[in-house]
C-alpha positions in Angstrom: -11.4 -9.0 8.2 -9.4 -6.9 10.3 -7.0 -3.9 8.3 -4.4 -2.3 10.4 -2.9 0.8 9.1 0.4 0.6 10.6 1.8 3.5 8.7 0.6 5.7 6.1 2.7 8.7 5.8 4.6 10.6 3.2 7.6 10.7 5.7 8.9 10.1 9.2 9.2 11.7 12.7 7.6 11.9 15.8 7.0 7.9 16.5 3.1 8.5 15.1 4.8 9.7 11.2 5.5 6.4 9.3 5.4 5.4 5.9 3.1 2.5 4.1 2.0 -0.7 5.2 -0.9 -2.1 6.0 -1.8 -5.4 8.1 -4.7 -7.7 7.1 -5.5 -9.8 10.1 -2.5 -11.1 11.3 -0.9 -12.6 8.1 -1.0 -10.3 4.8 1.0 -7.3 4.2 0.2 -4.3 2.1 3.5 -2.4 1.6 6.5 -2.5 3.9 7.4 1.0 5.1 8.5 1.8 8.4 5.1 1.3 10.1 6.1 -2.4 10.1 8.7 -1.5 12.9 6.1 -1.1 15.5 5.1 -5.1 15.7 6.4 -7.2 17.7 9.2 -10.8 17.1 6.2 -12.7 16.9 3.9 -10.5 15.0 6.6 -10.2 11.9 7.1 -14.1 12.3 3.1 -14.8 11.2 3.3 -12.5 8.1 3.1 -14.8 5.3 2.4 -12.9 2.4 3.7 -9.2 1.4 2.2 -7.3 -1.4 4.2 -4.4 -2.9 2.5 -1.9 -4.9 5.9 -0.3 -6.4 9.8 -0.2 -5.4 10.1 3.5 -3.5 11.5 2.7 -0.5 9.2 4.3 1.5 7.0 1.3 0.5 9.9 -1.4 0.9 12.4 -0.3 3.1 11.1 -2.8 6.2 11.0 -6.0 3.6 14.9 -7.2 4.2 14.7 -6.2 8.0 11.5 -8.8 8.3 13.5 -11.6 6.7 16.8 -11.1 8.5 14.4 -10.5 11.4 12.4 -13.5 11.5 13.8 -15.6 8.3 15.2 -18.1 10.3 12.4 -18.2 12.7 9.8 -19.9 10.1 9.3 -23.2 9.0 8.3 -21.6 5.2 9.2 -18.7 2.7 7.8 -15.4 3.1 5.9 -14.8 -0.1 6.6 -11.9 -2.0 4.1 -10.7 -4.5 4.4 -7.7 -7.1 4.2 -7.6 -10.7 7.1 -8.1 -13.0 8.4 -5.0 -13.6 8.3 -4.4 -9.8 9.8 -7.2 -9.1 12.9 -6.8 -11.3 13.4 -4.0 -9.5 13.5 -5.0 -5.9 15.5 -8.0 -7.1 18.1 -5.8 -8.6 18.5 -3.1 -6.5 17.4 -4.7 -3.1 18.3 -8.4 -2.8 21.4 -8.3 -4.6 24.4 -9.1 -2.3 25.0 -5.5 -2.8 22.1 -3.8 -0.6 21.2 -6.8 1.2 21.6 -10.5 0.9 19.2 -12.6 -1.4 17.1 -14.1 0.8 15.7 -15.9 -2.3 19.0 -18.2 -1.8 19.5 -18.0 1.6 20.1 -20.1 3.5 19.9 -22.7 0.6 17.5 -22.3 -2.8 15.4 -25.5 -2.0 15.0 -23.5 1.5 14.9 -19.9 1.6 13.3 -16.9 3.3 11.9 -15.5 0.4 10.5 -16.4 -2.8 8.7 -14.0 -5.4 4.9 -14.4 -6.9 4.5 -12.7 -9.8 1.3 -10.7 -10.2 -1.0 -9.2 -12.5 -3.5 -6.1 -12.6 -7.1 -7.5 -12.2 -6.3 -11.2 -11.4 -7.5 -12.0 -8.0 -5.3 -14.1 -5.3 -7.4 -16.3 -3.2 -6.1 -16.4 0.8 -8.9 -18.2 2.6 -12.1 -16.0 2.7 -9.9 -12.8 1.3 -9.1 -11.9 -2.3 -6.4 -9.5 -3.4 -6.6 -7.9 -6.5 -4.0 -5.8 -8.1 -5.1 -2.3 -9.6 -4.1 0.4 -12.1 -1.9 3.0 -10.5 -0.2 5.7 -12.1 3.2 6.4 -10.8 6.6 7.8 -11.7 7.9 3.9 -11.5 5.9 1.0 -12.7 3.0 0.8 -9.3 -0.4 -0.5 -8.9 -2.7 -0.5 -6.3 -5.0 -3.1 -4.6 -8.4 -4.3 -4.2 -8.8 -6.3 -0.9 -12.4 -8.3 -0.9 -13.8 -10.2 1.9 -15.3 -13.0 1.1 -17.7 -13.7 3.5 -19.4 -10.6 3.9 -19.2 -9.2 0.6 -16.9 -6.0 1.2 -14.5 -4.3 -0.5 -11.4 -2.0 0.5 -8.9 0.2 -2.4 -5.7 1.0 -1.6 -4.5 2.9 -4.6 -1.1 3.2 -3.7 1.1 6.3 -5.0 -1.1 7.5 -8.1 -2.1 10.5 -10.0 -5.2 10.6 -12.8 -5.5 7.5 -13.7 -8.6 6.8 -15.8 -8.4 3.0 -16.2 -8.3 2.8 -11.6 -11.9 4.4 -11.7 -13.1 2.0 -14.4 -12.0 -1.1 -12.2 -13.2 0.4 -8.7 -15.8 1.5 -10.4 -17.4 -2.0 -10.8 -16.9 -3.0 -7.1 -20.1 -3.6 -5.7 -19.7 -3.3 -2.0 -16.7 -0.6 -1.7 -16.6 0.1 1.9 -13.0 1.9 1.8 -11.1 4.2 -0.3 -7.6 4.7 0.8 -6.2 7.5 -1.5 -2.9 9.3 -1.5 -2.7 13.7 -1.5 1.0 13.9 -1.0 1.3 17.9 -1.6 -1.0 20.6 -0.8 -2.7 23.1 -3.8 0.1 25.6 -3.7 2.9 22.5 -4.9 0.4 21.6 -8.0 3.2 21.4 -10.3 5.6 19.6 -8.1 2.4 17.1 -7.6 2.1 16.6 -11.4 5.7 15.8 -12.0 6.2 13.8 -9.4 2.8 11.3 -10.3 1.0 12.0 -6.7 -1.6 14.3 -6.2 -2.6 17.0 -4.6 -6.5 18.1 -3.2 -7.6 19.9 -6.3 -6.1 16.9 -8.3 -7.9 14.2 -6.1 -11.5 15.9 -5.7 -11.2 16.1 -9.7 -10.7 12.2 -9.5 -13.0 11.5 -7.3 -15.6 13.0 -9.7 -15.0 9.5 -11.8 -16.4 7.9 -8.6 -19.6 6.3 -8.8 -20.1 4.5 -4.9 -19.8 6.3 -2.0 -17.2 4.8 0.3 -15.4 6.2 3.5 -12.5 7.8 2.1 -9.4 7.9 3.5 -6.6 10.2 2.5 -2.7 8.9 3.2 0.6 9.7 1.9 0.5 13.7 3.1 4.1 14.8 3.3 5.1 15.5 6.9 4.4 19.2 7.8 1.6 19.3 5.6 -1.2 17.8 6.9 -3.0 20.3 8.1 -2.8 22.4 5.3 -3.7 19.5 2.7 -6.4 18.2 5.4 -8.0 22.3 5.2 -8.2 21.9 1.1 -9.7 18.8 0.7 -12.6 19.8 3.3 -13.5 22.7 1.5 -13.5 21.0 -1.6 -15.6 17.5 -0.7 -18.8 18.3 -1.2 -21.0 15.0 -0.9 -17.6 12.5 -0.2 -16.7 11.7 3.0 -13.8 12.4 3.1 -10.8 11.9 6.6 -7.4 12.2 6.7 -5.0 9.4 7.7 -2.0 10.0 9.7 -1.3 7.3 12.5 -2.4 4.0 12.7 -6.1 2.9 12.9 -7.5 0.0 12.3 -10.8 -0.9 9.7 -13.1 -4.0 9.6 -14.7 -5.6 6.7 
């Protein structure tokens, strides 16, 4: 299994700075943020499933440009897969003739661009050799995170999404026998703490704290650092990892399970 980070910021700027998504071999989407922009007419046409881990744009905002992009290119619906209250939201404020068309309708109900799968934390989606697995998250807007399992060889990767403490992730992750990856958000550095906290991201003094509730020893990945602030958030979380292996993402890279 092939995972391409194709963006993983907390902002944009500079061509490498682009926000979340995340390609799984050629045909599964996790998150749509900008990072989508960088494939190609053919690459967006064999994406066949897009999972959404919450309704900031920074996670959506390439969704409608990949169906008016490609919609009428493909012989099927792009399937859309969040939980409820995530997807009332993107139906509301995104696909609503307002925003953008409903490409749920479009060009006929019996035949559109996009339909909507309904999800739930902890029930696993079966794509071939691959299982997707929706996590706790704990956000400012209903969010959850993902586990991504490869079949065949038995590992695992987390994306957590946008999260701060969130007891009832580590209980899940920690059960994962084989956790290769840990992809997990630091948004602000130490000195914006509070800002951190109200917002629901976190911070490196708020993730090392987490990552005390970790039982496995995975690579772990850091994403979501706000642009200007890598270096200083990237400078915390070294002095502060201890035993974790711990590397901060920033432009795309790509992982194998």
């Amino acid at each position: 299994m092939r995972v391409e980070i194709l963006g993983c910021s907390g902002g944009i700027g500079g061509g490498a700075l682009q926000t979340t998504s995340l390609l799984i071999d050629n045909d599964i989407l996790i998150d749509a943020g900008t990072g989508v922009t960088s494939l190609s007419l053919s690459a967006l046409k064999a994406i066949d499933h897009v999972f959404i881990t919450h309704a900031h744009l920074d996670h959506i905002a390439c969704l409608p440009f990949i169906l008016d992009s490609v919609g009428g290119l493909r012989t099927s619906p792009l399937t859309m897969h969040a939980t409820k209250a995530t997807e009332d939201v993107i139906r509301k404020h995104i696909f609503n003739w307002q925003i953008w068309p409903d490409f749920s309708l479009i060009p006929s109900p019996e035949n559109p661009f996009l339909c909507f799968n309904t999800i739930a934390v902890g029930a696993p989606l079966f794509l071939g050799e691959r299982a997707i697995s929706a996590l706790p998250a704990n956000h400012s807007v209903p969010a959850v995170g993902y586990r991504i399992d490869n079949l065949y060889s038995g590992a695992s990767l987390v994306f957590t999404g946008d999260t701060t403490s969130c007891a009832p992730l580590w209980d899940m992750v920690n059960r994962i026998p084989d956790l290769r990856y840990l992809l997990i958000e630091a948004a602000f550095p130490n000195r914006e703490r509070e800002l951190a906290i109200l917002s629901k991201h976190l911070c490196p003094s708020l993730l090392l704290s987490e990552l005390n509730k970790l039982q496995s020893r995975p690579e772990i990945l850091v994403t979501h650092a706000k642009p200007g602030l890598f270096e200083e958030i990237e400078s915390e979380l070294r002095q502060g990892a201890g035993a974790h292996n711990i590397n901060m993402l920033i432009g795309k890279s790509v992982l194998n399970l």
